[in-house]
Backbone as CSV, one residue per row, in Angstrom:
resi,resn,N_x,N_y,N_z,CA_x,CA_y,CA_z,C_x,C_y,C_z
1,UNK,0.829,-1.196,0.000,0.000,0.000,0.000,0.869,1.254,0.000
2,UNK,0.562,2.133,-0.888,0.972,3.879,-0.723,1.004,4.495,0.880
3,UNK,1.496,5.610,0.513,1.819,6.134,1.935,-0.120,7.591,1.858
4,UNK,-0.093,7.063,1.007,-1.569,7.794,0.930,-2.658,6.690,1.057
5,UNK,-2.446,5.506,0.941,-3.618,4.556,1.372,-3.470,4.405,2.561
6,UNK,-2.706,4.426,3.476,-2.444,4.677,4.919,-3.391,5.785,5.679
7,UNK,-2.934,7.027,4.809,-3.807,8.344,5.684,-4.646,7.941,4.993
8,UNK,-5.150,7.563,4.003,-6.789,7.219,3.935,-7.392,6.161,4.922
9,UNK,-6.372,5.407,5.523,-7.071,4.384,6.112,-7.630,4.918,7.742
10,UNK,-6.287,5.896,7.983,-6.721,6.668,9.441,-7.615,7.532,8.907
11,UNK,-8.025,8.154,8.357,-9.000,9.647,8.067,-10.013,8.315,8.374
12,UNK,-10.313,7.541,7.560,-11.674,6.865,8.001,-11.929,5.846,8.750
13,UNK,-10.573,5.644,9.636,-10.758,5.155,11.181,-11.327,6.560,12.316
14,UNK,-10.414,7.706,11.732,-11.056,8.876,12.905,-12.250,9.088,12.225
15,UNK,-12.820,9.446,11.525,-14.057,9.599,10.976,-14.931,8.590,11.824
16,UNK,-14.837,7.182,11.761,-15.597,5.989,12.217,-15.611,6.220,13.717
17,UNK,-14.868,6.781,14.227,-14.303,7.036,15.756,-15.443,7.980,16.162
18,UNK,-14.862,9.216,15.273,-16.251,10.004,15.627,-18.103,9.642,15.859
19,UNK,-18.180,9.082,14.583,-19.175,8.744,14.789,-19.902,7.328,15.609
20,UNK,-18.886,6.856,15.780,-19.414,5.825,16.869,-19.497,6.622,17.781
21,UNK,-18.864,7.695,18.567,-18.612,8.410,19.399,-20.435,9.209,19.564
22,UNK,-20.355,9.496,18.334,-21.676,10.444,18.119,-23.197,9.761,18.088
23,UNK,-23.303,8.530,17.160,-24.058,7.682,16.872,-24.087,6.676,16.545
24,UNK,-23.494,5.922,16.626,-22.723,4.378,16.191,-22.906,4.634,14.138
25,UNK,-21.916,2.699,14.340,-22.069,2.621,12.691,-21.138,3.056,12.402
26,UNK,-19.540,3.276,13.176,-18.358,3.440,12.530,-18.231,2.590,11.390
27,UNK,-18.314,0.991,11.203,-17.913,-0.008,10.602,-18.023,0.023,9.369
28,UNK,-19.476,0.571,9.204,-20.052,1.456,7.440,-19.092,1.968,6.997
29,UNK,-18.601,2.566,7.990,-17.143,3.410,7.299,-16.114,3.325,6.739
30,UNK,-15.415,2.482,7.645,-14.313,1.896,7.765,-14.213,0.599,7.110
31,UNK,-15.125,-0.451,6.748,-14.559,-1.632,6.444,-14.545,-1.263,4.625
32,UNK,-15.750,-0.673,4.038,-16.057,-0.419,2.831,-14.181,0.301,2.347
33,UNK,-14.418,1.132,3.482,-12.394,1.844,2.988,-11.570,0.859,2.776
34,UNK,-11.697,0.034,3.633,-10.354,-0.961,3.504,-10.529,-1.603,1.807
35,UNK,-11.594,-2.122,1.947,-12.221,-2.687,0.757,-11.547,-1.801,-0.849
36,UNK,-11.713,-0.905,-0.170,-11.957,0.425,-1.622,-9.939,0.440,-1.671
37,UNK,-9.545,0.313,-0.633,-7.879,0.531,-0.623,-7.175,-1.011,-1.073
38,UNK,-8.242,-2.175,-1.529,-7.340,-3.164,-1.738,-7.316,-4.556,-1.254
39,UNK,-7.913,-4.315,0.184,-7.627,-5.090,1.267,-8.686,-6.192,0.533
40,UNK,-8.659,-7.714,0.830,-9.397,-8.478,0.435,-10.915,-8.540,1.143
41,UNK,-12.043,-8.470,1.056,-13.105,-8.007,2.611,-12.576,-9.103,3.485
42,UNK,-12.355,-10.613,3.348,-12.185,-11.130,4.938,-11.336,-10.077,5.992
43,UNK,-9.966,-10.189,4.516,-8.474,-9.348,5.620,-9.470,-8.146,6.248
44,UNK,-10.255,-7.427,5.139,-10.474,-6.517,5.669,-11.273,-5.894,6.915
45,UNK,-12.200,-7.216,6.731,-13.496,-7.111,7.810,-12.263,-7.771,9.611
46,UNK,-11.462,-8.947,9.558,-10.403,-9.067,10.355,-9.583,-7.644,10.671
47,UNK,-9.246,-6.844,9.977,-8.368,-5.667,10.379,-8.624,-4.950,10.900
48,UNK,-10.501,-4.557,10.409,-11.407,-3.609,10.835,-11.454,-3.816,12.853
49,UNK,-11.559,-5.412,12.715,-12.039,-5.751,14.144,-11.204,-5.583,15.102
50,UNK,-9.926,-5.583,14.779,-8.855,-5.731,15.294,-8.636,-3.767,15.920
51,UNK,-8.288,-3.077,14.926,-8.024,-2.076,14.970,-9.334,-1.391,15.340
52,UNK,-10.748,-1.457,16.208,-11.197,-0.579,16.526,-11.620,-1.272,18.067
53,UNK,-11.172,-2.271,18.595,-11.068,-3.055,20.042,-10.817,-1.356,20.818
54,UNK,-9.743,-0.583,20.654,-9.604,0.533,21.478,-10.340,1.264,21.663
55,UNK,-11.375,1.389,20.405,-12.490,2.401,20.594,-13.846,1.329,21.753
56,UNK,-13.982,0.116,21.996,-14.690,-0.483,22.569,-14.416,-0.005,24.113
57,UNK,-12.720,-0.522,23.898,-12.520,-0.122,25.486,-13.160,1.067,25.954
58,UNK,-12.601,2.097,25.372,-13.177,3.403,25.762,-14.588,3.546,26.222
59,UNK,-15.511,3.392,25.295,-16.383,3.209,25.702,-17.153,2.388,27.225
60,UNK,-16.545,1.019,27.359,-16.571,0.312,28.341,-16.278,1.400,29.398
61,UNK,-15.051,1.622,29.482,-14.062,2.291,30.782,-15.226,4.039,30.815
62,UNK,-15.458,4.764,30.244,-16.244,6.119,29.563,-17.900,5.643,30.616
63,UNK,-17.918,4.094,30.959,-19.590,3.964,31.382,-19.869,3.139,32.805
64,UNK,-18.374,3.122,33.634,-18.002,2.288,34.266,-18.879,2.720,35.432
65,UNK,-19.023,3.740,35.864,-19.525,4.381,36.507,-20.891,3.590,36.706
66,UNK,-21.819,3.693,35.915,-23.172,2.711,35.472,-23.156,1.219,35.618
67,UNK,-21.789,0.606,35.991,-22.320,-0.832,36.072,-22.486,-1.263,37.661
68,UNK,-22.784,-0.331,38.624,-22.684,-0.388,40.044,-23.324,-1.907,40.090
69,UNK,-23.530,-2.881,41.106,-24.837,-3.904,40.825,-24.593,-4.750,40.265
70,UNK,-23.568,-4.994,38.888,-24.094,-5.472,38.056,-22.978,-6.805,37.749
71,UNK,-22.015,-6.693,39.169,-20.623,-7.558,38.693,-21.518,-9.405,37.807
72,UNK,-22.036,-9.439,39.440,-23.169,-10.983,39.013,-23.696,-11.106,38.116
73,UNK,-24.341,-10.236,37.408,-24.915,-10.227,36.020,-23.640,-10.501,34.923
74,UNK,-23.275,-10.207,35.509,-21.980,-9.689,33.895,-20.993,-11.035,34.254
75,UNK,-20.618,-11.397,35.336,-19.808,-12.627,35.058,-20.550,-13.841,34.541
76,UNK,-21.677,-13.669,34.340,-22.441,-14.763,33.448,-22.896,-14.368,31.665
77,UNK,-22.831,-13.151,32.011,-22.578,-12.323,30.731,-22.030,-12.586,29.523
78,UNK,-20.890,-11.954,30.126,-19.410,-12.063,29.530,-19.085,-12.872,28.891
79,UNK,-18.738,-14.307,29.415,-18.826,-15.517,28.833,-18.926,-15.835,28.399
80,UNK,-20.879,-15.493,27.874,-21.487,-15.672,26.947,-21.064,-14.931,25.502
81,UNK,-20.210,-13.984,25.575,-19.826,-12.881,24.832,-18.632,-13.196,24.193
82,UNK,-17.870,-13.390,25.143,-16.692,-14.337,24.907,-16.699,-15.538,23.642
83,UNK,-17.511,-16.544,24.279,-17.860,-17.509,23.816,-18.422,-17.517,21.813
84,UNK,-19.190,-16.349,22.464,-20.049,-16.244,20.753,-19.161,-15.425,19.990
85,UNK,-18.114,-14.677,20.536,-16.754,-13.826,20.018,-16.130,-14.800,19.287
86,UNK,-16.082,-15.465,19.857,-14.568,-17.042,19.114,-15.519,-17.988,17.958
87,UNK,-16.891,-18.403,19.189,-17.616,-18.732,17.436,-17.684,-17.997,16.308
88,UNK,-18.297,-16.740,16.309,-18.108,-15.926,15.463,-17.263,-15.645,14.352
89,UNK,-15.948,-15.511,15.385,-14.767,-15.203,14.435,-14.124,-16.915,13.704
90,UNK,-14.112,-18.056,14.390,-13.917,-19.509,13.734,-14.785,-19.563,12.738
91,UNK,-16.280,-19.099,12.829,-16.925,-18.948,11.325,-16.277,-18.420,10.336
92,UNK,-16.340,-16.559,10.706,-15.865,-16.432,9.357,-14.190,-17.059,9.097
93,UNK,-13.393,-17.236,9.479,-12.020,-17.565,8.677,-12.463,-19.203,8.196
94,UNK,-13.550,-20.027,8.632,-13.888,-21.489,7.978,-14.634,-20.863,6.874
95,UNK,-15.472,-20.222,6.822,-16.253,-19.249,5.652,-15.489,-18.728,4.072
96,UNK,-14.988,-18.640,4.269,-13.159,-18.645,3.459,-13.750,-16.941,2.858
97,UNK,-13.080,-16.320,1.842,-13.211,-15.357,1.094,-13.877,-14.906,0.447
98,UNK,-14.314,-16.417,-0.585,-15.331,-16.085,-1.915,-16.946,-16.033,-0.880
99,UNK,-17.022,-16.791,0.243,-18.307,-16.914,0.677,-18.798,-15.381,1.524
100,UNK,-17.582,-15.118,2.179,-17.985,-13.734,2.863,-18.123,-12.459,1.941
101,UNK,-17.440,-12.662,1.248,-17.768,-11.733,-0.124,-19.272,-11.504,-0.508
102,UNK,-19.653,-12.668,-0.940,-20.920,-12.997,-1.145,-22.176,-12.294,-0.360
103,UNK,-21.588,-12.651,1.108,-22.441,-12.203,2.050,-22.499,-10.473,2.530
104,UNK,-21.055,-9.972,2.367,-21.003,-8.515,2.353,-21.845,-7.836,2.310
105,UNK,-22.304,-7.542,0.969,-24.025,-7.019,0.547,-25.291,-7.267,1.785
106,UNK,-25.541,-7.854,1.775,-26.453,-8.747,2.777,-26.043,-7.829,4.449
107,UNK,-24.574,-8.271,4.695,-24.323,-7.807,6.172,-24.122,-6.330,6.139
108,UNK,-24.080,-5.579,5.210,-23.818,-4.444,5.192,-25.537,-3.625,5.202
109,UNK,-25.870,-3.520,4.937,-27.529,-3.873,4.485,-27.980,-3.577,5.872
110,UNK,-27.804,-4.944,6.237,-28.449,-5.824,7.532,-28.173,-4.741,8.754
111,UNK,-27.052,-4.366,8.470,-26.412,-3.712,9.725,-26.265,-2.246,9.657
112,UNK,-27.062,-1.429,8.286,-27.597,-0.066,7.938,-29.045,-0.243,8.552
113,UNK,-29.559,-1.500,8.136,-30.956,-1.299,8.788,-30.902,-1.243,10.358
114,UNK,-30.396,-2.092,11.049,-30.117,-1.972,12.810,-29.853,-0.393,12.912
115,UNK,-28.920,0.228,12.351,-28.691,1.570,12.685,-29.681,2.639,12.917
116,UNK,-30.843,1.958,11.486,-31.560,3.079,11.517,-32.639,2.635,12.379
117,UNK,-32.809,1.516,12.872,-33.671,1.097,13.897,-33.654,1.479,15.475
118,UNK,-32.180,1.987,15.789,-31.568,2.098,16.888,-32.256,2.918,17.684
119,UNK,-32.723,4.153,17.194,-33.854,5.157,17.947,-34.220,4.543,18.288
120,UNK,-35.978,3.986,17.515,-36.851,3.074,17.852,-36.972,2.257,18.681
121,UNK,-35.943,1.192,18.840,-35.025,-0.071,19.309,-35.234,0.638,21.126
122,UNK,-34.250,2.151,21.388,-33.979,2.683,22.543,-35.833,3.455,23.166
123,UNK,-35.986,3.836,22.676,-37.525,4.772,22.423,-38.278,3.620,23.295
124,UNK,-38.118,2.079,22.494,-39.330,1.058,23.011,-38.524,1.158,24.511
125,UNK,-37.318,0.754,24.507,-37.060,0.422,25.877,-37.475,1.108,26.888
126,UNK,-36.926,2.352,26.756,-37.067,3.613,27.729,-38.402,3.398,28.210
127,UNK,-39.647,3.807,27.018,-41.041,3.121,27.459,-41.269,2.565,28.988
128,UNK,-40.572,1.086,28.361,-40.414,-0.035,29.346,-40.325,-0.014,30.099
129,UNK,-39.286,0.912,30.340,-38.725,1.103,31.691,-38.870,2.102,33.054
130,UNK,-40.203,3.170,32.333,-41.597,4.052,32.757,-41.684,3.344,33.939
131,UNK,-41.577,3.728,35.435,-42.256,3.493,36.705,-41.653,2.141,37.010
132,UNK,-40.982,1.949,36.763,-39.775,0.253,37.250,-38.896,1.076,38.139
133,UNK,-38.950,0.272,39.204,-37.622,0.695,40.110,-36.836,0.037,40.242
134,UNK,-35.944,-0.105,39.295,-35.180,-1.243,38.990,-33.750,-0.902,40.001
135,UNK,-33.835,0.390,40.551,-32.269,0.539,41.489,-32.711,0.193,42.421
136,UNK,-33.948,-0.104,43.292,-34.210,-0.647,44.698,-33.164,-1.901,44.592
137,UNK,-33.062,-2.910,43.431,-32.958,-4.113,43.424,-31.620,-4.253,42.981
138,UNK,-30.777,-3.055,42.398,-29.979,-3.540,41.891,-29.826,-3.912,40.090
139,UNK,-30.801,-3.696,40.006,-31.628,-4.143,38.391,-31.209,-5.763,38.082
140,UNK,-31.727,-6.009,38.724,-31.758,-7.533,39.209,-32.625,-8.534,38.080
141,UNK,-32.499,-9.496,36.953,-32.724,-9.855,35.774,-33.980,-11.030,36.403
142,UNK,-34.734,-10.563,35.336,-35.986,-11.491,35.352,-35.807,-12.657,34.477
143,UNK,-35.184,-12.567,33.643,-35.022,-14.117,32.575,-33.607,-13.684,32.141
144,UNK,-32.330,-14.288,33.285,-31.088,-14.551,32.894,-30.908,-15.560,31.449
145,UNK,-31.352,-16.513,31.686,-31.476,-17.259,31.080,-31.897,-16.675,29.584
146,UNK,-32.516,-15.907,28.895,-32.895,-15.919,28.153,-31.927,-15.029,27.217
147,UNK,-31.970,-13.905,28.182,-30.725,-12.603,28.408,-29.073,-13.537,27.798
148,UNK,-28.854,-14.631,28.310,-27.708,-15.134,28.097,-27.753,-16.137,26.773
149,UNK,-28.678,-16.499,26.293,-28.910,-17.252,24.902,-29.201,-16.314,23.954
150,UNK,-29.628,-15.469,24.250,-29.722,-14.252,23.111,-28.153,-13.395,22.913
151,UNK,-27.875,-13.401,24.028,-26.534,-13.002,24.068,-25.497,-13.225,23.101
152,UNK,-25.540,-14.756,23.207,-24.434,-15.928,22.409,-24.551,-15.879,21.528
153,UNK,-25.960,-15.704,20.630,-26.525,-15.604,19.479,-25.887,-14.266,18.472
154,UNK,-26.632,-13.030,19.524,-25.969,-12.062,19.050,-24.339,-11.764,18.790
155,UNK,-23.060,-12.615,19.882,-22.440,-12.378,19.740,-21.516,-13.511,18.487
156,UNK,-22.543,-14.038,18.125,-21.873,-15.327,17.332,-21.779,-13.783,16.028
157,UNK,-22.906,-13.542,15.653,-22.980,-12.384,14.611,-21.713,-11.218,14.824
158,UNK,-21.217,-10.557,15.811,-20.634,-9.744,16.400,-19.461,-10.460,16.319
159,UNK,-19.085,-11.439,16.506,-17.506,-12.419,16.002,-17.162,-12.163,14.441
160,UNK,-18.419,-12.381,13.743,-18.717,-12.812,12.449,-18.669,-11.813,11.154
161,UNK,-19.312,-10.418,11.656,-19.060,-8.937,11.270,-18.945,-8.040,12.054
162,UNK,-20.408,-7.673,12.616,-20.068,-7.038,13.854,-20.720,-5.637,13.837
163,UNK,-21.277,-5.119,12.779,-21.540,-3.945,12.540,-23.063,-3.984,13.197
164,UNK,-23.329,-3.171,13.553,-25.192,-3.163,14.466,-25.128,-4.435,15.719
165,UNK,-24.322,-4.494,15.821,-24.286,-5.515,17.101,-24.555,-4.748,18.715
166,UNK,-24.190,-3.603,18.689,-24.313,-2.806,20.152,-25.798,-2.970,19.795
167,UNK,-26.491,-2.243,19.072,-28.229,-2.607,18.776,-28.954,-3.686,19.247
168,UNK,-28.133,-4.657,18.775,-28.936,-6.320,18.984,-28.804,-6.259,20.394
169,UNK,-27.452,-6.017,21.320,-27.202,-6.424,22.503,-28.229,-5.630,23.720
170,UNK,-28.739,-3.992,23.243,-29.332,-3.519,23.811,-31.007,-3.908,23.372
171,UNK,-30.939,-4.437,22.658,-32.442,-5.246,22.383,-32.482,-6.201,23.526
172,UNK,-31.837,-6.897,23.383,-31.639,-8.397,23.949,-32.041,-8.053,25.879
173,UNK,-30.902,-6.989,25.923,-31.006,-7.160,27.383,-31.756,-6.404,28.030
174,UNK,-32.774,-5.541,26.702,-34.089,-4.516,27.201,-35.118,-4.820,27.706
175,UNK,-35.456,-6.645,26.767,-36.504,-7.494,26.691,-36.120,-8.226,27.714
176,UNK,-34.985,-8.912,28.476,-34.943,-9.582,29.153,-34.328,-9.555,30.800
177,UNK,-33.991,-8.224,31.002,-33.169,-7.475,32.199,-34.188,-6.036,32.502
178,UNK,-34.481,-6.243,34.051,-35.062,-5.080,34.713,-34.344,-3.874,35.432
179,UNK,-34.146,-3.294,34.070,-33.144,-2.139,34.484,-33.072,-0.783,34.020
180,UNK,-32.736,0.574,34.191,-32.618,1.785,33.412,-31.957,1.607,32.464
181,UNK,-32.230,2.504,31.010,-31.203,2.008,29.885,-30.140,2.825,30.362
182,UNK,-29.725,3.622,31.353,-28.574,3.742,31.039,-27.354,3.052,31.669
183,UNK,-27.989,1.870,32.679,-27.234,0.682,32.747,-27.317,-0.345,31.949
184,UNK,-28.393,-0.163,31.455,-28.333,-1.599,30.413,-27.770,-1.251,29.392
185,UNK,-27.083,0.295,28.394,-25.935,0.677,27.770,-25.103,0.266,28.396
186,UNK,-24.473,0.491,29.750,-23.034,0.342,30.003,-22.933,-1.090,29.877
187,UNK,-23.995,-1.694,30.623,-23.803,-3.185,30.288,-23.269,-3.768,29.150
188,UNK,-24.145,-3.403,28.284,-24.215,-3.586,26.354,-22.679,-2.833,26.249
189,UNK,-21.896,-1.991,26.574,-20.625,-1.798,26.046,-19.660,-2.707,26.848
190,UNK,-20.092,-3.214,27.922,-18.599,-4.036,28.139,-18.628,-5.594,27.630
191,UNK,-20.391,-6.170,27.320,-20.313,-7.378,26.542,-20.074,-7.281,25.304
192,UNK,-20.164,-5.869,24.381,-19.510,-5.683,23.129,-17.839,-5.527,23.255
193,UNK,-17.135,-4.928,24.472,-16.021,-5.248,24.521,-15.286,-6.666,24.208
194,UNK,-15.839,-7.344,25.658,-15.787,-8.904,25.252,-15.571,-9.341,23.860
195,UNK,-16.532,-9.323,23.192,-17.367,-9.953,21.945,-15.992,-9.889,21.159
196,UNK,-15.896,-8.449,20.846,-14.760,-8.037,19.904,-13.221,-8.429,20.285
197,UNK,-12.713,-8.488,21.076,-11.732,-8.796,21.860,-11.542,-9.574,21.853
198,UNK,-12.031,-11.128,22.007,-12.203,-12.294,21.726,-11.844,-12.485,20.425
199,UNK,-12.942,-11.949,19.726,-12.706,-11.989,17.901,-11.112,-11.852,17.696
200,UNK,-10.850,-10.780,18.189,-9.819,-10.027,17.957,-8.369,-11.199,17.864
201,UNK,-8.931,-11.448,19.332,-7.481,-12.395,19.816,-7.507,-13.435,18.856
202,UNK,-8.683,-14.069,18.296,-8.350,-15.282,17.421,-8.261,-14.448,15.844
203,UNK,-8.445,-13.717,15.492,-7.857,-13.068,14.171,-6.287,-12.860,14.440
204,UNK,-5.802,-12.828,15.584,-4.522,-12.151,15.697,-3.655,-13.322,15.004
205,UNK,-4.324,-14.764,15.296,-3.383,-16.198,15.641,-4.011,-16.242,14.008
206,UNK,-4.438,-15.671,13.576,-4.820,-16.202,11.975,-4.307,-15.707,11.007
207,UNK,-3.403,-14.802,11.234,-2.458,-14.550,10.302,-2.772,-13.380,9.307
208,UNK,-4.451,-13.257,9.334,-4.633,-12.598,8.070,-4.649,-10.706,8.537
209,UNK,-4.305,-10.191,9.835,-4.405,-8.661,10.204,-3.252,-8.552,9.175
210,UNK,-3.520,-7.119,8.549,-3.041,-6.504,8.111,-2.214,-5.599,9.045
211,UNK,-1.579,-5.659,9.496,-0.790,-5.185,10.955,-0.614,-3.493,10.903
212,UNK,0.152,-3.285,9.804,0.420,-1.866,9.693,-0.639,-0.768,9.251
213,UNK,-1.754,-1.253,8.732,-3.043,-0.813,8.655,-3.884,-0.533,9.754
214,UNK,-4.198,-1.741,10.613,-4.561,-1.921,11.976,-4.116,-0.551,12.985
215,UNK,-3.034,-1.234,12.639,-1.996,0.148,13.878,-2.572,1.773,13.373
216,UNK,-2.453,1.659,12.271,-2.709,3.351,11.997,-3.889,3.469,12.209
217,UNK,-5.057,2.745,12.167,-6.276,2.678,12.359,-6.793,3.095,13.819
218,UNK,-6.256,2.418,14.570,-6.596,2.250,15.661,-6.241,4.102,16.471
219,UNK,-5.212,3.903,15.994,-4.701,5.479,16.359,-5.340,6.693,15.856
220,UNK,-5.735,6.224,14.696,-6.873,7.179,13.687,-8.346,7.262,14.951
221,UNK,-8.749,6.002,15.419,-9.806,5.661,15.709,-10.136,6.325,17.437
222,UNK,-8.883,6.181,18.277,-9.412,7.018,19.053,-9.333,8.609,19.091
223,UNK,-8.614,9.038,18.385,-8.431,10.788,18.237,-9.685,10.881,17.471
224,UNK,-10.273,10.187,16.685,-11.777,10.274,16.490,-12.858,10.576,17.294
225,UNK,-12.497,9.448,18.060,-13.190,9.103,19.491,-13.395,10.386,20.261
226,UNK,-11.947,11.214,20.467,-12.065,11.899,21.294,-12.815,13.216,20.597
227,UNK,-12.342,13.442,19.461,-13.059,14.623,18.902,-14.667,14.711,18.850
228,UNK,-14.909,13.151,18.664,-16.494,13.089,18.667,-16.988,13.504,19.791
229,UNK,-16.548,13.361,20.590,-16.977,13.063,22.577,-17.031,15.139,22.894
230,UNK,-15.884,15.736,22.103,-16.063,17.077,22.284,-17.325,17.303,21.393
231,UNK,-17.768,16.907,20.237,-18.645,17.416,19.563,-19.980,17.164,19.955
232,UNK,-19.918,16.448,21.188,-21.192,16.106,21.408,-22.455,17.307,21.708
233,UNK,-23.382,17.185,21.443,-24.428,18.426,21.734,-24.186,19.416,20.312
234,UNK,-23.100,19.785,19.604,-23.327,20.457,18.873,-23.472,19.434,17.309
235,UNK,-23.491,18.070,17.136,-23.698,17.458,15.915,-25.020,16.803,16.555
236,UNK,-26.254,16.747,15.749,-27.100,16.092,16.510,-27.301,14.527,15.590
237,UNK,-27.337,13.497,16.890,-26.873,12.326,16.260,-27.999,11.448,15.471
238,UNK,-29.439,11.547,15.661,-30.103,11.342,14.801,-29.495,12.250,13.023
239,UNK,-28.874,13.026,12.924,-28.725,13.403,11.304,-27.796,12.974,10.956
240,UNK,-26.432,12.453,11.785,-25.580,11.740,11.565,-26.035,10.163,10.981
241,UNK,-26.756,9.670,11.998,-27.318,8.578,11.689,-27.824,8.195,10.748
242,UNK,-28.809,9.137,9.852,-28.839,8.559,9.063,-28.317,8.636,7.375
243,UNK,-27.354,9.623,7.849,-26.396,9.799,6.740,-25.522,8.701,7.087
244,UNK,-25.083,8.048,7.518,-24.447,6.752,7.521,-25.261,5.328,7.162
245,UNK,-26.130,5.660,7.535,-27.494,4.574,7.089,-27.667,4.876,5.662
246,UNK,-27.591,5.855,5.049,-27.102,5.875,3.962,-26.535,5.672,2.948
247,UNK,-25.062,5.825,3.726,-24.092,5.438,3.192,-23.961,3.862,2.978
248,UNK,-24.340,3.318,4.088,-24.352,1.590,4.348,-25.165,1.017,3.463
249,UNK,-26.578,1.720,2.716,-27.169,1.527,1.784,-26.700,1.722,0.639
250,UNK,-26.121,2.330,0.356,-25.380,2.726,-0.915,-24.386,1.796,-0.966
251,UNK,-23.238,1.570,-0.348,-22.392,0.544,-0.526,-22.820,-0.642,-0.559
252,UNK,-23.786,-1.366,0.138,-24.579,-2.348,-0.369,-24.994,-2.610,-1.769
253,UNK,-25.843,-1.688,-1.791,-25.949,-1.661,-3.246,-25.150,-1.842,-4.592
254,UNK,-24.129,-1.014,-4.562,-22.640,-1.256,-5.253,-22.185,-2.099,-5.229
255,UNK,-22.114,-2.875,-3.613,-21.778,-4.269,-3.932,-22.513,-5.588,-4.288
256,UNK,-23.988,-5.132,-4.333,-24.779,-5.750,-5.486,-24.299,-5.671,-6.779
257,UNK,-24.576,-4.642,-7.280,-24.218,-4.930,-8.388,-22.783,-4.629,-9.135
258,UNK,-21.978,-5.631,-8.093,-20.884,-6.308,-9.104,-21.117,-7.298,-9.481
């Protein structure tokens, strides 16, 4: 690669930074770039995962505050996150190249529509969560069980691509955990930590990261991060949103019709 496919690769890791920062749906961003710079989509969708783990942390560590309560919940969690992280990611590298290719279109799509669902998705919860006193208890889970199979599920997908996965996870644990969303976000960012991290570690042993891409990425990705986090209140993230929902539609499309 050029020394200009590089700063293209950070401009749209900080770009992706930002807007995860702002409204999720970095991945729209960023994996289509790699794509557009060369990268094969497995390498690329592997590099993507690899190189934005820092922006997860952040987030995690940014909400820590919110998981008061919640160690017991989450060490059964996690696991589950873990677990569907490594399935996930053993799919796609058994999946080989020509098949994820295939599927691109489809997951790109799939995971513009979650984005633009994400209001909605939060809107129902909040609802939900109208006159629950869920801090008397700790926000103490009414169907663990269910909470933790949906989990695995979601995170098998989240191993696998990964894009609209914070969505699924705050679905999952809206319908099945008695709690304020703004613990059941922090929650949802440290089992998306997991998820990815996991992925991460078994892409690392697979040979296919693009290493020097990754690296600039990642570095691209939190000075993103941070710029987004200042911009907050003055970009409003519903218009972001769905100019990336957009975008995720459009590249879909394109990659239809090749």
């Amino acid at each position: 690669m050029s020394p200009a496919s590089y700063v293209l690769a950070a401009l749209a890791a900080a770009l992706a930074g930002a807007v995860n920062a702002l409204a999720g749906g970095g991945t729209l961003i960023t994996f289509p770039a790699l794509v557009a710079l060369g990268i094969p989509p497995l390498s690329a969708n592997v590099t993507n995962t690899v190189a934005l783990c820092p922006g997860y942390l952040g987030g995690a560590v940014a909400q820590a505050g919110d998981l008061a309560g919640t160690r017991r919940r989450l060490a059964a969690f996690v696991p589950a996150g873990i677990l569907g992280g490594l399935a996930g990611g053993w799919l796609l590298l058994r999946s080989g190249e020509r098949l994820f290719s295939e599927l691109v279109p489809f997951l790109i799509f799939g995971a513009a529509l979650l984005l633009a669902l994400q209001d909605r998705v939060r809107a129902a919860l909040l609802g939900r969560a109208v006159g629950r006193d869920a801090g008397a208890k700790g926000g103490s889970a009414e169907h663990a069980g269910i909470a933790i199979a949906g989990i695995l599920i979601a995170s098998v997908y989240g191993g696998y691509f990964g894009a609209g996965l914070s969505v699924i996870l705050l679905a999952v644990l809206g319908l099945a955990i008695a709690d304020s969303l703004t613990r059941l976000n922090a929650q949802k960012q440290v089992i998306a930590l997991a998820v990815n991290v996991s992925a991460a570690i078994f892409f690392v042993a697979s040979g296919r990261v693009v290493w020097p891409v990754a690296l600039v990425m990642a570095g691209g990705a939190l000075a993103g991060g941070a710029a987004g986090g200042r911009l907050a209140g003055r970009v409003k993230p519903a218009t972001l949103r769905r100019t990336v929902v957009a975008i995720g539609v459009g590249v879909a499309i394109i990659y239809w019709m090749k």
